[in-house]
C-alpha positions in Angstrom: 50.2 66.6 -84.0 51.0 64.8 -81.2 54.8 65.3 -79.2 56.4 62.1 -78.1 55.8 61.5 -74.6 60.0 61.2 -74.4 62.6 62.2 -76.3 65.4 59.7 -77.4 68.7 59.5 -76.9 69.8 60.9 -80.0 67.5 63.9 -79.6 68.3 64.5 -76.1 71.7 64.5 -77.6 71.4 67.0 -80.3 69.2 69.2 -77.8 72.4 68.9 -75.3 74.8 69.9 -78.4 72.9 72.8 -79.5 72.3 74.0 -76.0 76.4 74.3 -75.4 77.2 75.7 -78.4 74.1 78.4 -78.0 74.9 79.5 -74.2 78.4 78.8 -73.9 79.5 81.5 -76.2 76.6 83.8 -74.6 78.3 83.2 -71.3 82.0 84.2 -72.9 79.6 87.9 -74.3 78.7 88.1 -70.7 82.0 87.4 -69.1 84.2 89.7 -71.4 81.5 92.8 -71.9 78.8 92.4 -69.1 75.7 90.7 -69.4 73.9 94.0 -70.3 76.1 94.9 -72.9 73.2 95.4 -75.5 71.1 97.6 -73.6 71.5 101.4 -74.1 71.3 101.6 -70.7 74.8 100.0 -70.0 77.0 101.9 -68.1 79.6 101.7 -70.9 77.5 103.2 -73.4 76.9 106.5 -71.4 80.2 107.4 -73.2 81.8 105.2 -75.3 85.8 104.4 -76.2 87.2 105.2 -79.7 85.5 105.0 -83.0 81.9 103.5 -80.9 81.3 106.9 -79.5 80.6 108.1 -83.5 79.1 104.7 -84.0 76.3 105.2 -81.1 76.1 109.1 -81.6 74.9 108.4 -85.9 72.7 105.6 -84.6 71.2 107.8 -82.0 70.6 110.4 -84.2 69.1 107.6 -86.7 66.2 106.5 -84.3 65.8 110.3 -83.2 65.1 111.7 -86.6 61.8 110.9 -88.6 61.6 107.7 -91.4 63.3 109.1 -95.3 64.4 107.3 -98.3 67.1 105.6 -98.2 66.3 104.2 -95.0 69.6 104.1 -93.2 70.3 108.1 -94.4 71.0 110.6 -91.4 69.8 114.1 -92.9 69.3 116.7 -89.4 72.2 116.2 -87.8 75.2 117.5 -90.4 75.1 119.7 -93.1 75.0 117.4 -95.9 73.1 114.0 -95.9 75.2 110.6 -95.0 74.1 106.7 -94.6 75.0 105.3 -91.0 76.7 102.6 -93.0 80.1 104.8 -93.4 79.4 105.1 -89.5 79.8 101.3 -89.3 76.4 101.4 -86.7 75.5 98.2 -88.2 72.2 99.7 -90.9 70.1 96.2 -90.8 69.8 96.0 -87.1 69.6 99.7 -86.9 66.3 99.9 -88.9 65.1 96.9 -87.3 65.5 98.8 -83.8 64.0 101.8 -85.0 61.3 99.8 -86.8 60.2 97.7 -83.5 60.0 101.0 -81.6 63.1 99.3 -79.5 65.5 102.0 -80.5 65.7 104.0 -77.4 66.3 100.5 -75.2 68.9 99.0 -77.0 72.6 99.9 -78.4 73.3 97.9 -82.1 76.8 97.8 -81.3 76.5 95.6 -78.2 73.3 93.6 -79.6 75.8 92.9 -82.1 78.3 91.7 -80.2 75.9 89.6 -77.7 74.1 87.8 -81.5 77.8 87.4 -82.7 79.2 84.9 -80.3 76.4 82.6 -80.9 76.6 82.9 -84.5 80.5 82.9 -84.1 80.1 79.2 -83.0 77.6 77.9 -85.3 79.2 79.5 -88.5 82.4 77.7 -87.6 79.7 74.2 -87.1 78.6 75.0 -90.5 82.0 75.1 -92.5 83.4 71.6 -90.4 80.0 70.1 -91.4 80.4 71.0 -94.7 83.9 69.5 -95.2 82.5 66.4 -93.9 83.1 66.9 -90.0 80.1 65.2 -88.0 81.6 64.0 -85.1 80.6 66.3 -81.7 83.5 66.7 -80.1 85.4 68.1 -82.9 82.1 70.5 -84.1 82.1 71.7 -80.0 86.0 71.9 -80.4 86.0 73.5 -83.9 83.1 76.1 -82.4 85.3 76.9 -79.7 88.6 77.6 -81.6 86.4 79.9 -83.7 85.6 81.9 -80.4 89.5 82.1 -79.5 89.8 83.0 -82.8 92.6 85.8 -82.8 91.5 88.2 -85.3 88.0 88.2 -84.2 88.7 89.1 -80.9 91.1 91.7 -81.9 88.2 93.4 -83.8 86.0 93.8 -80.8 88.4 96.7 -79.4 85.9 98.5 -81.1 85.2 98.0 -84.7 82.1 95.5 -83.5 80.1 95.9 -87.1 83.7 94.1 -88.3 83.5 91.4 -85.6 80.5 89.7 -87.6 82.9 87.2 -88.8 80.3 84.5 -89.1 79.3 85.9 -91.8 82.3 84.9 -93.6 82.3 81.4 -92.0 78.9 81.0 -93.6 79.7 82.1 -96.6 82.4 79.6 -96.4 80.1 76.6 -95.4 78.4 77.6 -98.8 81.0 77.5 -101.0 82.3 74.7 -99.7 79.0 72.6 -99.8 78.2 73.9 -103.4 81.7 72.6 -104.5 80.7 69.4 -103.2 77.0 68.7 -103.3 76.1 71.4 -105.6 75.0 74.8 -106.1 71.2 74.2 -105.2 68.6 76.9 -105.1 68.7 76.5 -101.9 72.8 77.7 -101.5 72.0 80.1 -103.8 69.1 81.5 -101.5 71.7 81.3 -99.1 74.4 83.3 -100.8 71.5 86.1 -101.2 70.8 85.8 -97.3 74.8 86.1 -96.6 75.7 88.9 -99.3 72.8 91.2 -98.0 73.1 91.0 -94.7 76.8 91.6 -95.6 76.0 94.5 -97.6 74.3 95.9 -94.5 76.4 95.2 -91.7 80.0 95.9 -93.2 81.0 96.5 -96.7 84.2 94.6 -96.4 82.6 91.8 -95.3 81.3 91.8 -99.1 84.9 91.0 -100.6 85.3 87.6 -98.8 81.5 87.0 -99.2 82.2 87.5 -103.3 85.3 85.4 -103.2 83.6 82.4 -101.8 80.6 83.0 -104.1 82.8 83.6 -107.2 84.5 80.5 -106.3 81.2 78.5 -105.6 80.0 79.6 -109.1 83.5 78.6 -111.2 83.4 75.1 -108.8 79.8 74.7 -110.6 81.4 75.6 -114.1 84.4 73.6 -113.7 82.7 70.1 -112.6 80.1 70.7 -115.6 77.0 69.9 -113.6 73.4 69.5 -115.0 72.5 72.7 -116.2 75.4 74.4 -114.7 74.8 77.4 -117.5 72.0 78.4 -116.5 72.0 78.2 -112.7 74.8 80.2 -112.9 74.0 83.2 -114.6 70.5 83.1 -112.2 72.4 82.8 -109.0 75.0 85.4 -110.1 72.4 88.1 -111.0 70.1 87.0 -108.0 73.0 87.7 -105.4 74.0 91.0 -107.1 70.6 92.4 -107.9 70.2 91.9 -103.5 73.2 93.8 -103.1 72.6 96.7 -105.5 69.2 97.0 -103.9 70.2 96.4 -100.3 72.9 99.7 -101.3 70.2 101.5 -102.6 67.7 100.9 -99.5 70.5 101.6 -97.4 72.0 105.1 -98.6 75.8 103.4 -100.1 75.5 106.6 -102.4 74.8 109.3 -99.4 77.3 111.4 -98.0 79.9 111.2 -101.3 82.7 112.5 -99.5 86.3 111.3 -100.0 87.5 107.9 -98.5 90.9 109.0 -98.6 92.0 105.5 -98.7 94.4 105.2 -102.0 97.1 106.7 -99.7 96.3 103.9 -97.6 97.1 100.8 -100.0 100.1 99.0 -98.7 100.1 100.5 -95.6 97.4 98.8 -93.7 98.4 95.5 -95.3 99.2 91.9 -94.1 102.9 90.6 -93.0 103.2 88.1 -95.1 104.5 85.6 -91.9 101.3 87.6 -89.6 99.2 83.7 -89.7 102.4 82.6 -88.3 104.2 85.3 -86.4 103.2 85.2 -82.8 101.4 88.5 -81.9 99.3 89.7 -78.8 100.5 85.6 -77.6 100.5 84.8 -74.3 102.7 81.0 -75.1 105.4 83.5 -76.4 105.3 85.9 -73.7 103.8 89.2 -75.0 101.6 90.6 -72.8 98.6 93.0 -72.6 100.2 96.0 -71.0 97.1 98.4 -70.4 97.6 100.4 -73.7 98.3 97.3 -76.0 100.6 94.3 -76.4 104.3 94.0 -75.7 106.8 92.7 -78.5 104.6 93.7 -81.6 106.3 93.7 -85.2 104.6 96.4 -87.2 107.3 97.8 -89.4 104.8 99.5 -91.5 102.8 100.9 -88.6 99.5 99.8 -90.0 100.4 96.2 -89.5 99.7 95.7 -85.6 96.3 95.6 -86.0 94.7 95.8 -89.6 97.1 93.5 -90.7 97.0 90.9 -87.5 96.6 87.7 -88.7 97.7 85.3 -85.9 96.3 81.8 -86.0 97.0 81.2 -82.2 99.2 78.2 -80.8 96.5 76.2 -81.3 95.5 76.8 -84.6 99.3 76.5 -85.5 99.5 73.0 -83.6 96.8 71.5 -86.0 98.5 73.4 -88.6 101.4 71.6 -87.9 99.6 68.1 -87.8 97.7 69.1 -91.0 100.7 69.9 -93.1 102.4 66.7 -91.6 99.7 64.1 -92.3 99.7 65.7 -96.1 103.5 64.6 -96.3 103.1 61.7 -95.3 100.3 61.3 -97.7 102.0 62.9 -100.5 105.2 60.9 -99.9 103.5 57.5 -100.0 101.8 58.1 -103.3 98.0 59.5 -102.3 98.1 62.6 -104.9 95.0 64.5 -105.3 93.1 63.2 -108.7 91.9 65.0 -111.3 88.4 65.7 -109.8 90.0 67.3 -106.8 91.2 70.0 -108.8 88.6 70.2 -111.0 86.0 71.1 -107.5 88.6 72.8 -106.0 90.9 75.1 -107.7 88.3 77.9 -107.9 88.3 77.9 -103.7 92.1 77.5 -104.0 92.6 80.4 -106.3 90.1 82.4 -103.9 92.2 81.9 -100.9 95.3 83.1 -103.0 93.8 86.5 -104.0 92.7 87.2 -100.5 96.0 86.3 -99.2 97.6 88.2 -102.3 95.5 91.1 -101.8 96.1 91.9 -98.1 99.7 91.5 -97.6 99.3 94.4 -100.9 102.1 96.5 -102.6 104.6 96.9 -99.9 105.6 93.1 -99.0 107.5 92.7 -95.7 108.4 89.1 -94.2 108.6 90.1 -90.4 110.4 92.9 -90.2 112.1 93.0 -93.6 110.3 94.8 -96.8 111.4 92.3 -99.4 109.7 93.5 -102.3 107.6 97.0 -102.9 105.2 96.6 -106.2 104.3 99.3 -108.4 100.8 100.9 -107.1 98.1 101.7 -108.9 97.1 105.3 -109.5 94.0 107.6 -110.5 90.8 106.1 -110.5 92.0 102.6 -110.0 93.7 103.8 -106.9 90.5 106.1 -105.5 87.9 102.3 -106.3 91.0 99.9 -104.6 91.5 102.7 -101.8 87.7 102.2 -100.6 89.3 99.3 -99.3 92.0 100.5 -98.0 92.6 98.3 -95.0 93.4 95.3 -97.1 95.2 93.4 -94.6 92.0 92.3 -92.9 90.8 90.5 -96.6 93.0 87.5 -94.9 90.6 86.1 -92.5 88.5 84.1 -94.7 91.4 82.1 -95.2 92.7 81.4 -91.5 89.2 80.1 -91.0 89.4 77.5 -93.7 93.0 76.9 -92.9 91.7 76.6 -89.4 88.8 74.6 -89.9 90.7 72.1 -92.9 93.5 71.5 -89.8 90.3 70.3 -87.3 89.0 68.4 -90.3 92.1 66.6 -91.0 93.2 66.2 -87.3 89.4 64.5 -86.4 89.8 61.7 -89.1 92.8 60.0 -87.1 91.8 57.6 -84.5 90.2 59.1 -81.2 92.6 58.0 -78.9 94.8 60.3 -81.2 93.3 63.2 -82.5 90.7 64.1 -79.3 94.0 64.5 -77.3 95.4 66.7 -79.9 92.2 68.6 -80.3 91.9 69.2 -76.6 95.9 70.3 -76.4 95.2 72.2 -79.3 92.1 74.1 -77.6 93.9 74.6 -74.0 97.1 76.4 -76.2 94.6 78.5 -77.9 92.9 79.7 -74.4 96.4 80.4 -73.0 97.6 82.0 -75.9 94.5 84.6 -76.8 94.5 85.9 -73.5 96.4 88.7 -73.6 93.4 90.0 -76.6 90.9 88.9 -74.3 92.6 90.8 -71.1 92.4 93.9 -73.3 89.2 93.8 -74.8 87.8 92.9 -71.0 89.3 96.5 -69.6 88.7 98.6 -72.9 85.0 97.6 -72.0 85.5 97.8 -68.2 83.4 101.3 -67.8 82.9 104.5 -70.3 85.4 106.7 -71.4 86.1 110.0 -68.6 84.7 113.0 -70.7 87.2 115.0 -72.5 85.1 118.4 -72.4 83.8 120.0 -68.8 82.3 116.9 -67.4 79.4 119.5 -66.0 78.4 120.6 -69.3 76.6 116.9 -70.1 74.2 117.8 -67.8 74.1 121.8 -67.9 71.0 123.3 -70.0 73.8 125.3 -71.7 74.4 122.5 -73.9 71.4 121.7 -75.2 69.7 122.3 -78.7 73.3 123.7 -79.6 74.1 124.0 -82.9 78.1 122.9 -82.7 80.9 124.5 -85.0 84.4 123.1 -84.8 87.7 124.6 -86.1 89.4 122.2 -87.4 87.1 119.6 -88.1 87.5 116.2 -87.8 89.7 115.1 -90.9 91.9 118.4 -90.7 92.8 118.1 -87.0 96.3 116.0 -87.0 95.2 115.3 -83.0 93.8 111.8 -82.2 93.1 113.6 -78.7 91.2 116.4 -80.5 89.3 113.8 -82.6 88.1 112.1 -79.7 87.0 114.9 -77.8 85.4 116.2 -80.9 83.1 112.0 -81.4 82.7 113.3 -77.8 80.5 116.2 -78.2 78.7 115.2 -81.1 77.4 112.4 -79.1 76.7 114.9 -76.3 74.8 117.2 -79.1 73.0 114.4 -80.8 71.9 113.6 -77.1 70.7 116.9 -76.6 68.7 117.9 -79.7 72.1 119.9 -80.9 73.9 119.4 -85.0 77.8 119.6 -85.6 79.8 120.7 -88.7 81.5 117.1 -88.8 81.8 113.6 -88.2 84.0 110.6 -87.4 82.6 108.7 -90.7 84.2 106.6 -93.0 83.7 109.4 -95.9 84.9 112.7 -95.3 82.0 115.4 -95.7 84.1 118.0 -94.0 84.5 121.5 -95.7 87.7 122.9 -96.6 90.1 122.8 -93.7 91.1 126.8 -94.1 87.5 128.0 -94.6 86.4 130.2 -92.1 82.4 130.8 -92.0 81.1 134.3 -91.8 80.3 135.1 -88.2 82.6 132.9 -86.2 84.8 136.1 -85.6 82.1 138.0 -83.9 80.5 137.3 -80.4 77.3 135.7 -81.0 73.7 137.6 -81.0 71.0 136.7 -79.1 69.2 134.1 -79.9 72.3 132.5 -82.0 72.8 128.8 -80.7 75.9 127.8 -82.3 79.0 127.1 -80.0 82.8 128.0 -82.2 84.8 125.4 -80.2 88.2 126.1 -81.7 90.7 122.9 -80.9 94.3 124.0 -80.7 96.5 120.8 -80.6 98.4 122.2 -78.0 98.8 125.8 -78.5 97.8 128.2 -76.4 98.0 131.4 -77.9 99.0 133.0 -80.9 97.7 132.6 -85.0 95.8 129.3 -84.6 93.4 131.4 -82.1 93.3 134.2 -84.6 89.4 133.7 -85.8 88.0 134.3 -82.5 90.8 136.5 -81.3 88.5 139.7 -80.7 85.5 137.4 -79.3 84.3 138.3 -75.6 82.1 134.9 -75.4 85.2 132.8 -75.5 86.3 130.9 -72.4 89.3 128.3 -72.6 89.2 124.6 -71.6 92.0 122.3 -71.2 91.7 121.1 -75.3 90.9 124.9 -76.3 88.5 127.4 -76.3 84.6 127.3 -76.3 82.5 130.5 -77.9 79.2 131.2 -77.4 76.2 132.6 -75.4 75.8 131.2 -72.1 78.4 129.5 -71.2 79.4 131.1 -68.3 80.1 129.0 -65.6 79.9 125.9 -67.4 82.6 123.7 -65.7 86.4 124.7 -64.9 86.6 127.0 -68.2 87.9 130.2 -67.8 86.6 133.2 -69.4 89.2 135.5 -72.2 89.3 138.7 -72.8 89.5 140.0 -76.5 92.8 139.8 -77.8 94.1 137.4 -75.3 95.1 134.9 -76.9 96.7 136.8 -80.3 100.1 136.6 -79.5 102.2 134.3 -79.4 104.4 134.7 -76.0 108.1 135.1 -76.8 110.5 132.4 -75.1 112.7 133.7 -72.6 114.7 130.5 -72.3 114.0 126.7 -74.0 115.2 123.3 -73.4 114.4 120.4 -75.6 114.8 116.8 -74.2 115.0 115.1 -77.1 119.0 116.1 -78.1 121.6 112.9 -77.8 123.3 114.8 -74.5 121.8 115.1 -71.7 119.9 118.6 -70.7 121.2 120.4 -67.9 117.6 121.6 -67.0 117.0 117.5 -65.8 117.5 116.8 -61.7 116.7 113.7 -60.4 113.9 111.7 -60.9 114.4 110.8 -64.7 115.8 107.9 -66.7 118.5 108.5 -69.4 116.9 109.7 -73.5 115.9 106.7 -75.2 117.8 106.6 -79.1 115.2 108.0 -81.1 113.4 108.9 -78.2 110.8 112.0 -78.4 111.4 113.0 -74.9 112.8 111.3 -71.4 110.6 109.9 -68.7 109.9 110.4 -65.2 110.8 107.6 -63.1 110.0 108.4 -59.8 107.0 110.0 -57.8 108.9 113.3 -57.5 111.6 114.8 -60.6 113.3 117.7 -60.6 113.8 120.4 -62.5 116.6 123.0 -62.7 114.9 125.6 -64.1 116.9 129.4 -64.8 114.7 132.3 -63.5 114.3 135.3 -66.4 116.9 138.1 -65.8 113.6 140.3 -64.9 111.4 139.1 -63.4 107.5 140.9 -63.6 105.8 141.3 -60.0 103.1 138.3 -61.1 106.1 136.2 -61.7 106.6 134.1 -64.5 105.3 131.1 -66.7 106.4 127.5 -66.8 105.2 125.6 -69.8 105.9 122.2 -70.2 105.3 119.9 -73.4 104.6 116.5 -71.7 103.0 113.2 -72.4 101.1 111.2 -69.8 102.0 107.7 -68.9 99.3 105.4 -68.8 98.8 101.5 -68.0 95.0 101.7 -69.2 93.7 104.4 -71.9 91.6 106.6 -68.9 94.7 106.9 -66.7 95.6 110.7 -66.2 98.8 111.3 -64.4 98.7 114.3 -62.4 101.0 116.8 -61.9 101.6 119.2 -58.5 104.1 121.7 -59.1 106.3 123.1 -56.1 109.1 125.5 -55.8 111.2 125.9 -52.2 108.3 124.0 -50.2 105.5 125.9 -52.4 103.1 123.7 -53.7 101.6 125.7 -57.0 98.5 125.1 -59.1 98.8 121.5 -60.2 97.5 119.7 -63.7 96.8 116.5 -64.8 98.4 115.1 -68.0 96.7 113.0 -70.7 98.1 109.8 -72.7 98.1 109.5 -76.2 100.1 112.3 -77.4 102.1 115.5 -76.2 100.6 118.5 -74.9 101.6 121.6 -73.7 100.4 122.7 -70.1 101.7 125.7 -67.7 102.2 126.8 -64.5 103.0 130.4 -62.8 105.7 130.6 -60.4 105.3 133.9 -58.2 108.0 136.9 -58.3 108.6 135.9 -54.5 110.0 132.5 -55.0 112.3 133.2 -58.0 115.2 135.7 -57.5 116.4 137.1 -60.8 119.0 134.8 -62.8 118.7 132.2 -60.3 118.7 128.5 -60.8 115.3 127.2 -59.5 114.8 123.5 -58.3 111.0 123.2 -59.5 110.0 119.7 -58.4 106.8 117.8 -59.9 104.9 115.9 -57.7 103.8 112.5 -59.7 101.5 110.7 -57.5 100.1 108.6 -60.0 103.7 107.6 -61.3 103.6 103.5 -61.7 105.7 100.3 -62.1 103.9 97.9 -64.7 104.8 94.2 -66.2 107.5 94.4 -68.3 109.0 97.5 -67.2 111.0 98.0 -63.4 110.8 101.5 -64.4 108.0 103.8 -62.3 106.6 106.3 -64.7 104.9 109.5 -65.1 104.9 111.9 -67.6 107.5 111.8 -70.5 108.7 115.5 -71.0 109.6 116.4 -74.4 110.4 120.5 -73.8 110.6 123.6 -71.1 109.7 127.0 -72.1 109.7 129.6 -69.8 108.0 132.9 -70.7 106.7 136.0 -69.4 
């Protein structure tokens, strides 16, 4: 076959349109992650932020461990057996990287996220074409909004596997085109396509997928096409025989641990004004403050980010014209016929049990709970709780109500609606930039490592077999949790196993079982570290398994136990019993009482209402601190229960301690949540019964948008103690 000599104009055209909605998006991948965000190689990757560091450690240990049955089933690395799908490291692409032998070169997660924006753009090309959309500029338009697209890029703070939208946007091509043209073998083969690669990216992708295919199926029924009866029934059992096997292939039933999600319902739910309420939007000034966005409305607390469902200023300005140009319509006469409905009510209905379904039991418009619905309970509750996070079961419909507003806004005349289009896009870039802003510095470099950096690379660590106490799902710590995704990445790295996981099923034993042997020092030859995580304390019953150990050695989270670990970073070793008691409190002061504490100098801003504690607001604050009555010749312990202050989630505030001139041993302090940390102040700068002006040093104190204030550390309690 011979290839024209020169291409015409309408080729050259559709080669240039293909080209811009292909790169384009590639570039946006490249500018918000780095262009070698899919290689494992990346320097985000050599320790990931939040729930990717248990996503890259199961898929590490995946491509590690020999082929089994199911496929996607990780069996070496934790006690009982589990499927890297309740990881959420994307199965398909997982097995395909292990399958090509490219494993060890590439990370799914940003593969993912570097296919995604591509597909992002086409999916959204595929839905306008199939609501009858042809003109270019609106597609590039329409492909573009998709990409600003709030919800989606709220997902890529680290749930990637759930930033596969396009998979919904196809699915929502097909059921659109099936309602119009017919549901052809050819839709049906792609409903299979969609629903299985659904099945093996995210699971609640599969809800949205079924909605559209439920509807595309009663759209068939209703219009009583040609042999509607039996196309049906075939198309029905082909897509659910592909996702039954897909489960089956990729472990669904592995790991039958508790989702622990029928607590849940209601509380990760939709607001039922979120398309609408401006969140995370730049037009309405919220900004991206380094830890998240300024004036967000959660009054659930799950809201804020399962539940965001904000359409953009853009998407609300077509919206606006859509909902307009169908008054008009409606108030000249143009009704919808009979055949509309007829086609369309199964879609309708769709989009009204999605949008039903995730604003849920508890019903809240903005901040007001205007109705609360009885909830379901037993079994019901355990199969509806697998989806607990219902609130996201709302995007499917701000695409189509997205992609209806470009559709109706392209059929006025150009002059009008490419103006509107083009204000509409330029509102949507503004607006979505605070999401952008944060999903750019959550990807800006890896997490700092929250165990002794030196023990990634000391030959202490490896082929350790790692025991924590509490586990993942007992510890009530987010700070413990990460530390503990932390060193199961480190011990999947280095040929090591763990007694639990960061999964979406909860294999964890019984939080107050103690395994035989944790008590005693470890015999030679025994490989398995006790790290005990102590949310804070530090001493007394929480400490009591390992109480009597003489391998123990504390860390800043806790206290490591095991055979050579000596030496391994800035732990310090214990001496049996130690840590048993629990030091008696010679004087206390809590900062969170309505009156102001006597024990605050200068240096801190007034108790917020409701506030947990007060905040520094200055590079030096002061302390007025009563010295014990008797004090012992080694002096005598400050501990302080303080939070860290922190513009971006790796900012650590430290802490230098001084008393009369003296600088003492300093500390840093971590965001997220309060910890306790101490400091000795020697016999020779504290008379007996004195008041001592102990002044902390703040050097990474800050002023940030939004607030004039320049914070530190918020300081929730003094103790002093022997």
């Amino acid at each position: 076959m011979r290839l024209p000599n020169k291409l015409s104009r309408e080729q050259v055209q559709t080669l240039a349109f293909a080209a811009v909605v292909t790169i384009v998006p590639i570039l946006l991948c490249g500018y918000m992650f780095g262009f070698d965000i899919p290689l494992a190689s990346a320097k985000f990757w050599i320790n990931p932020k939040n729930d990717m560091l248990a996503m890259t450690g199961a898929y590490e240990a995946f491509i590690r461990q020999p082929w089994g049955f199911p496929l996607a089933t990780l069996n070496d690395l934790l006690p009982k057996p589990i499927s890297i799908v309740f990881s959420d490291s994307i199965p398909w692409l997982a097995i395909l990287l292990k399958a090509s032998g490219l494993g060890p070169w590439f990370n799914p997660l940003g593969l993912f996220l570097m296919l995604s924006y591509p597909l992002q753009a086409w999916g959204m090309i595929a839905l306008l074409r199939s609501l009858g959309v042809s003109k270019p500029i609106p597609l590039l338009i329409g492909a573009f909004m998709a990409l600003l697209f709030p919800a989606w890029i709220m997902r890529q703070f680290g749930h990637i596997a759930l930033s596969g939208h396009w998979v919904i946007l196809f699915a929502l091509a097909l059921s659109v085109s099936s309602a119009r043209f017919g549901l052809t073998a050819r839709r049906v083969l792609g409903f299979v396509a969609v629903a299985g690669l659904a099945t093996g990216i995210h699971a609640y992708h599969l809800i949205p997928v079924a909605a559209c295919f439920g509807a595309a199926l009663l759209s068939e029924l209703s219009q009583g096409r040609a042999d509607a009866w039996k196309r049906v029934p075939i198309a029905a059992i082909a897509v659910m025989t592909t996702v039954a096997a897909s489960a089956l292939v990729l472990g669904y039933d592995q790991g039958g641990g508790e989702m622990g999600g029928a607590a849940g319902l209601g509380y990760y739910s939709m607001n039922a004004l979120a398309p609408i309420w401006p969140q995370a939007a730049r037009l309405f000034g919220q900004i991206w403050n380094g830890g998240w966005f300024t004036g967000i409305m959660d009054p659930t607390g799950g809201q804020y980010f399962e539940g965001f469902q904000y359409l953009g200023g853009g998407g609300l300005l077509l919206l606006a014209v859509m909902v307009f140009l169908l008054v008009r319509d409606l108030s000249v006469g143009r009704r919808p016929k009979g055949a509309f409905w007829t086609r369309w009510w199964p879609l309708i209905a769709a989009c009204v049990v999605l949008t039903v379904w995730s604003i849920g039991w508890n019903v809240y418009l903005g901040p007001l709970k205007v109705a609360e619905l009885p909830k379901p309970s037993g079994a019901i509750a355990e199969a509806l709780g697998v989806f607990r996070c219902h609130g996201r079961f709302f995007w499917a419909v701000g695409y189509l109500l997205t992609a209806l507003a470009i559709n109706w806004t392209s059929r006025l005349p150009a002059k009008v609606s490419l103006p509107l289009l083009g204000v509409a896009l330029a509102l949507q870039v503004v607006d979505t930039s605070p999401p952008r802003q944060g999903v750019r510095q959550t990807f800006s470099g890896p997490d700092p490592y929250a165990y002794p950096a030196e023990l990634a690379k000391s030959p202490a660590a490896r082929g350790r077999d790692w025991f924590f106490r509490p586990t993942f799902f007992c510890t009530p710590s987010a700070l413990d949790q990460q530390f503990i995704s932390q060193l199961n990445l480190l011990a999947v790295r280095t040929g090591g196993t763990t007694n639990t996981f960061g999964t979406a099923r909860n294999n964890d034993a019984a939080c107050d079982l103690v395994p035989a042997g944790v008590s005693q020092d470890a015999a030679p030859g025994d490989r398995r570290v006790v790290v005990l995580l102590s949310n804070g304390e530090l001493e007394g019953k929480v400490f009591a398994p390992i109480a009597q150990r003489s391998d123990c050695y504390r860390f800043r989270r806790g206290v490591f136990c095991g055979r050579g670990l000596a030496g391994v970073g800035d732990t310090t070793p214990l001496l049996p019993g130690e840590l048993s008691a629990q030091r008696e409190a010679k004087w206390v002061e809590r900062m969170d009482n309505p009156k102001r504490p006597a024990a605050l100098g200068a240096g801190w801003a007034q108790l917020d209402p409701g506030g947990a504690g007060v905040w520094s607001i200055a590079h030096e604050a002061v302390l007025l601190i009563p010295a014990p009555a008797v004090v012992k010749p080694e002096g005598f312990l400050v501990e302080l229960t303080l939070i860290g202050f922190s513009p971006e989630p790796s900012w650590i505030q430290r802490v230098r301690p001084s008393v009369n001139g003296q600088e003492l041993v300093g500390f840093k302090v971590e965001p997220g949540a309060f910890f306790t940390y101490r400091f000795r102040v020697p016999a020779r700068l504290a008379p007996p019964g004195k008041l001592l002006q102990v002044k902390l040093g703040l050097p990474d104190a800050l002023v940030t948008k939004g607030d004039p204030r320049m914070l530190g550390v918020g300081l929730q309690q003094v103790r002093i103690l022997d």
